[in-house]
C-alpha positions as CSV (number, residue, x, y, z in Angstrom):
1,X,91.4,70.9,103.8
2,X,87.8,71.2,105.5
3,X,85.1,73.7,104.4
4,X,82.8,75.1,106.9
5,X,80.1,77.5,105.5
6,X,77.6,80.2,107.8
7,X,74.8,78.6,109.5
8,X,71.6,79.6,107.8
9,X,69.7,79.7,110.9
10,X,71.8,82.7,111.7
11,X,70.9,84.4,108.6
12,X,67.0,83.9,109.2
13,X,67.6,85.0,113.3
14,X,69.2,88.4,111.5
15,X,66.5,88.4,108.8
16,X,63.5,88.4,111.2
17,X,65.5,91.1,114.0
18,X,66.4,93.5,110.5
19,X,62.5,93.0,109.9
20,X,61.3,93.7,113.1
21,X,63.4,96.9,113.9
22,X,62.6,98.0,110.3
23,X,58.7,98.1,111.1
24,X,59.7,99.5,115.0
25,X,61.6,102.5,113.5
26,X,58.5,102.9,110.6
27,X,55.7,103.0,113.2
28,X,58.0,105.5,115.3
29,X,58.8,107.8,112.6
30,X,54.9,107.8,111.3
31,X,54.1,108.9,115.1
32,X,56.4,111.7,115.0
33,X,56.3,112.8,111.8
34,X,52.4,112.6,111.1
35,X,52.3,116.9,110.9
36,X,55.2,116.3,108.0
37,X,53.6,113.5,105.3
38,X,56.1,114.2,103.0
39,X,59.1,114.0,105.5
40,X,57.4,111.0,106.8
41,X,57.1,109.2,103.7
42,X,60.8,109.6,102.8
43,X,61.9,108.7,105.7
44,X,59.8,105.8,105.8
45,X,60.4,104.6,102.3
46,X,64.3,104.9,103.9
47,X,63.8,102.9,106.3
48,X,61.4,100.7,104.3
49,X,64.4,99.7,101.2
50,X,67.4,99.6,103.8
51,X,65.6,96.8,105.7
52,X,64.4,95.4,102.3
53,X,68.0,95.4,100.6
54,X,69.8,94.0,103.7
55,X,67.6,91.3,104.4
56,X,66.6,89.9,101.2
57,X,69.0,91.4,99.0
58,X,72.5,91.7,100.9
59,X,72.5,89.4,103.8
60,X,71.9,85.9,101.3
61,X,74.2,87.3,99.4
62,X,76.9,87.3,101.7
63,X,75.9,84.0,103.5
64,X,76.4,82.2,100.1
65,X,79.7,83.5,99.8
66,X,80.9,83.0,102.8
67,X,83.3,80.1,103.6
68,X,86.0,79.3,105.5
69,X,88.5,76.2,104.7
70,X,90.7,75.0,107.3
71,X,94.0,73.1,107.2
72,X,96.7,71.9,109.5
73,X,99.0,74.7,108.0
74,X,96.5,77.6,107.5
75,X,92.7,78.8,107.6
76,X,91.3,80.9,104.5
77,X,88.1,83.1,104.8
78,X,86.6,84.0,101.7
79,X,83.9,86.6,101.6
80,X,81.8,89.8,100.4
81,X,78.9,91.0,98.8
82,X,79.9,92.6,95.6
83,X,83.8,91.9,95.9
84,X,84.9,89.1,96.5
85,X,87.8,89.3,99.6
86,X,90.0,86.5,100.6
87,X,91.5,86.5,103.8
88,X,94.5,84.0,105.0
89,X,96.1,83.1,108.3
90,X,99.0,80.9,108.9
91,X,98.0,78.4,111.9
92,X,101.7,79.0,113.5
93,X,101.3,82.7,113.3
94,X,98.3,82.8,115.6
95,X,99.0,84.6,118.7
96,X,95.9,83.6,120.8
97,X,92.1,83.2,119.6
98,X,89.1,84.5,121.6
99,X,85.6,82.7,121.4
100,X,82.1,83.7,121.7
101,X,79.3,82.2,121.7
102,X,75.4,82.9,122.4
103,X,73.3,81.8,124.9
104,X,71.2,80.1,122.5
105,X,73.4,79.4,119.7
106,X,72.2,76.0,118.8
107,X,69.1,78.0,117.8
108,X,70.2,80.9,116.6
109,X,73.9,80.4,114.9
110,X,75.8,83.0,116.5
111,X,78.8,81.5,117.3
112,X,82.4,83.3,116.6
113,X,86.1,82.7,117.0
114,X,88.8,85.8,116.8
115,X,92.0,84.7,115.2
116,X,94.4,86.9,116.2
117,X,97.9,86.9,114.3
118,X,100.8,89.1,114.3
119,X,99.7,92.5,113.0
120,X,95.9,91.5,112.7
121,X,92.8,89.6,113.2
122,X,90.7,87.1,111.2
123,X,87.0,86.9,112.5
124,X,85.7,83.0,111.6
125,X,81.7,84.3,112.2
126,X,78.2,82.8,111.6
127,X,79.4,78.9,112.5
128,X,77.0,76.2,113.5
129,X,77.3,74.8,116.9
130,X,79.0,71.7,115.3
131,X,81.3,73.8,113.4
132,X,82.6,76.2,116.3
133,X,83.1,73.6,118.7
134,X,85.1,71.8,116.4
135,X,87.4,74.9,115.0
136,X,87.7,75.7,118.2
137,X,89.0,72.4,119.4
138,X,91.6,71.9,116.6
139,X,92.8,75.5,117.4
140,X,93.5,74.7,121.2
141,X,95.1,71.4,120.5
């Protein structure tokens, strides 16, 4: 049985796009709510611990958890933040798999593969190049 893990280059790509809209929708909130300063500093303390707690708090949390082991008879997601979820799929029960993959993924780790199986779907998200090309390959085979 293999274990593949997320790429942590995917986590610091999301990290630095959570930052950056967090200080986009701060400076546009401060422009339209300078008449209201105490509307405008709620909702800009809001916006200010939602970016906070996703990118620092919830987001390595997740990434740490998140593993996926892979065997010639089944593939087993394991994930979550607070609760812990573990997710099987049979390998002879999957219907048909659908792959996608960034134009930059090398860079930026955002490579997925949709395992779909009779009466649902197992997303396999966050792999490294390596990793995707190679699930992908024993899955075709």
């Amino acid at each position: 049985m293999k274990k593949y893990e997320a790429d942590m280059t995917c986590l610091n790509m999301l990290r630095i796009i959570i930052l950056a809209a967090t200080v986009v929708l701060i400076a546009v909130s401060a422009y339209f709510l300078a008449p209201f300063p105490v509307i405008l500093i709620i909702v800009c303390s809001v916006f200010f611990v939602a970016g906070f707690f996703t990118s620092l708090i919830y987001f390595p949390m997740y990434f740490k958890r998140l593993k996926y082991f892979v065997s010639d008879e089944k593939i087993i997601k394991i994930s979550g933040f607070y609760f812990i979820k573990k997710q099987s799929v049979r390998i002879n029960k999957i219907q048909f798999i659908s792959e996608i993959s960034t134009p930059f993924s090398r860079l930026t780790g955002l490579n997925f593969v949709f395992l779909y199986a009779y009466g649902g779907m197992l997303p396999v998200m966050f792999l490294s190049d390596h990793d995707f090309a190679e699930i992908t390959y024993n899955l075709k085979v």
